[in-house]
C-alpha positions in Angstrom: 145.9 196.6 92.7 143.5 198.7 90.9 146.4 201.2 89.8 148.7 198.3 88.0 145.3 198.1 86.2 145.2 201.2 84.5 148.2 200.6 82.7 146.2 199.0 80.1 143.7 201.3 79.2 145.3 202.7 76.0 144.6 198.7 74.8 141.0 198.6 76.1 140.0 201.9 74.8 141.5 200.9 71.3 139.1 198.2 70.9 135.5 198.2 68.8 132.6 200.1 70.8 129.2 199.8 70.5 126.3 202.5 71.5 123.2 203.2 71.9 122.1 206.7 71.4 119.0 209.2 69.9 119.4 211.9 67.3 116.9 214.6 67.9 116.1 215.1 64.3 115.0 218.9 62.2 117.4 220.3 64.8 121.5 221.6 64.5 123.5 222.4 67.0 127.1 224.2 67.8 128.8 221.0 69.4 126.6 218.2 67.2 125.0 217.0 70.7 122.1 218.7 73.0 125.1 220.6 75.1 125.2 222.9 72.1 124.0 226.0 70.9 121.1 225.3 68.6 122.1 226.9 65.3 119.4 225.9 62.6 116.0 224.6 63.0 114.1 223.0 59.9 111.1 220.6 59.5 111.3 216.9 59.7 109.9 215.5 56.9 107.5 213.3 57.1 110.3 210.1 57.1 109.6 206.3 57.1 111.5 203.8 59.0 112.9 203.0 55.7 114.1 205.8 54.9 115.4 206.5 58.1 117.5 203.0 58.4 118.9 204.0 54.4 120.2 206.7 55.7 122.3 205.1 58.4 122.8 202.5 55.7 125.2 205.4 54.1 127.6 205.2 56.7 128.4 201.8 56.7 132.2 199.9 56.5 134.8 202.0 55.9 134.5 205.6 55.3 136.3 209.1 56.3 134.3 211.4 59.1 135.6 214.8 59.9 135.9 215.3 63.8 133.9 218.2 65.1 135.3 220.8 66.1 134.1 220.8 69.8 136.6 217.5 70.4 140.2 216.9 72.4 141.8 216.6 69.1 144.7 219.4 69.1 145.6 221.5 66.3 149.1 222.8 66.8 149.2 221.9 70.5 145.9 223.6 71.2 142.5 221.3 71.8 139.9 222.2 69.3 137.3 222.7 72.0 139.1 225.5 73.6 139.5 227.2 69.8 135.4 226.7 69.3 134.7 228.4 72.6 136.9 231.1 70.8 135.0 231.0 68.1 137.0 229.8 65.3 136.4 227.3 63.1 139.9 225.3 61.5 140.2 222.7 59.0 140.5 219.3 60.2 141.8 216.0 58.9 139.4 213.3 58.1 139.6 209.9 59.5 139.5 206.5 58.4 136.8 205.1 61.0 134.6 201.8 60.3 130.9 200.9 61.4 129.9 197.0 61.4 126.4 197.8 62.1 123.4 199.4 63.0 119.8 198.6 64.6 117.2 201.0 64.5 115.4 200.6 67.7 112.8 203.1 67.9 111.1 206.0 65.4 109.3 208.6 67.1 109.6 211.7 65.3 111.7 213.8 65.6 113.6 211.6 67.6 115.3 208.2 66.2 117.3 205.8 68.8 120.0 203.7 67.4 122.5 200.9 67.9 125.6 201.2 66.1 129.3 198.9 66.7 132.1 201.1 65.2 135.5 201.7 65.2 137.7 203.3 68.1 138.0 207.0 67.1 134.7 207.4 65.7 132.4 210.1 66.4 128.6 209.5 67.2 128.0 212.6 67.0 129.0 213.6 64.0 127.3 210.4 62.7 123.9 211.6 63.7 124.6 215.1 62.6 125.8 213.5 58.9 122.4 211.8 58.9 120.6 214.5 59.9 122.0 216.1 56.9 121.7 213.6 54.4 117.8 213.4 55.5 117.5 217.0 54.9 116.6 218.1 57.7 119.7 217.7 60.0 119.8 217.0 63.5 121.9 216.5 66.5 122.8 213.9 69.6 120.4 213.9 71.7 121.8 211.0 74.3 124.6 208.6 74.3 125.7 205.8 76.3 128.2 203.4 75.8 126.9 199.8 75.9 130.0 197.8 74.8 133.7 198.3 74.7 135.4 195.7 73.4 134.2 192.3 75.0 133.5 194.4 78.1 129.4 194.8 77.9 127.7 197.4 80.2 125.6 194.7 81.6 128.8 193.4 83.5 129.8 196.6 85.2 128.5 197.6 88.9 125.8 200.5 89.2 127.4 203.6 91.0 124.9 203.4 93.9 126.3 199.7 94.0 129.4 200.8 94.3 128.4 203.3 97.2 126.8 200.8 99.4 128.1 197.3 98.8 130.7 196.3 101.3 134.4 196.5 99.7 135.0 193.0 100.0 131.5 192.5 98.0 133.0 195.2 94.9 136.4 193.2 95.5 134.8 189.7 94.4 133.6 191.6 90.9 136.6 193.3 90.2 138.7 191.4 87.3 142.4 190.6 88.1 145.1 191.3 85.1 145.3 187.6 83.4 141.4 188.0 83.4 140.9 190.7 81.6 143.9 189.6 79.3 142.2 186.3 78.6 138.9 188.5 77.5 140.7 190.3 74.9 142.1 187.5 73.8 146.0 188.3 74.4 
């Protein structure tokens, strides 16, 4: 069943991720992503793609990000989010994340969309407001969606209105059993 299933998502959600996402660029925000507050305007430059892709060059392999504050990570039992809606601001721990790589896929200032495959824990939002920064201009996330997770690619997974209105025996026939998923990690 569906339930034994979930047993396993600690493994799946500890494996490499890939996204695709656009940082609105000359723009900050409370949160780092467009649900925020904006909190600090300033003109984009005038950047080249090459420019642009050194920037995300910066944050390549191994390096420490702090997590934003508006994020589930709890400081003394307490979920940073709920302590930013207080208005406070705490000091938080960097961590060790990784990015393998990155693809500029479009330059339309003051928006840039991206591809980047990183590390579980890693934070794509504070990536795009770090190269926001280090571009001078700051920015934010403007979208996100996860393309990749692990070997588990977006391009498998049913559509929600295909979940609404195939028959279940139809969404049955896609859905992977245990030693399938198993054999696609690679355990």
């Amino acid at each position: 069943t569906i339930g034994r299933g979930t047993k396993i998502q600690d493994l799946l959600m500890s494996e490499d991720k890939e996204y695709v996402g656009t940082i609105r660029l000359g723009q900050t925000t409370s949160s780092q992503d467009a649900d925020g507050e904006v909190t600090g305007e300033l003109p984009v430059p005038d950047l080249t793609s090459e420019q642009i892709d050194a920037a995300f060059g910066k944050f390549q392999g191994d390096f420490y990000q702090t997590p934003p504050m508006v994020s589930a990570i709890k400081k003394d039992g307490v979920p940073l989010y709920k302590l930013a809606r207080q208005g406070k601001t705490v000091e938080r721990e960097p961590r060790l994340v990784h990015v393998y790589g990155h693809e500029l896929l479009k330059v339309a200032l003051p928006e840039v969309e991206f591809r980047v495959v990183c590390s579980k824990g890693f934070y794509v939002r504070t990536y795009a407001h770090d190269i926001g920064e280090l571009l001078g201009c700051g920015g934010h996330l403007k979208s996100l969606r996860r393309t990749a997770s692990g070997k588990f690619r977006a391009e498998g997974a049913l559509t929600v209105e295909e979940l609404r209105t195939w028959p279940l025996d139809r969404i049955c026939d896609r859905v992977m059993t245990l030693p399938e998923v198993s054999r696609l990690r690679g355990v």
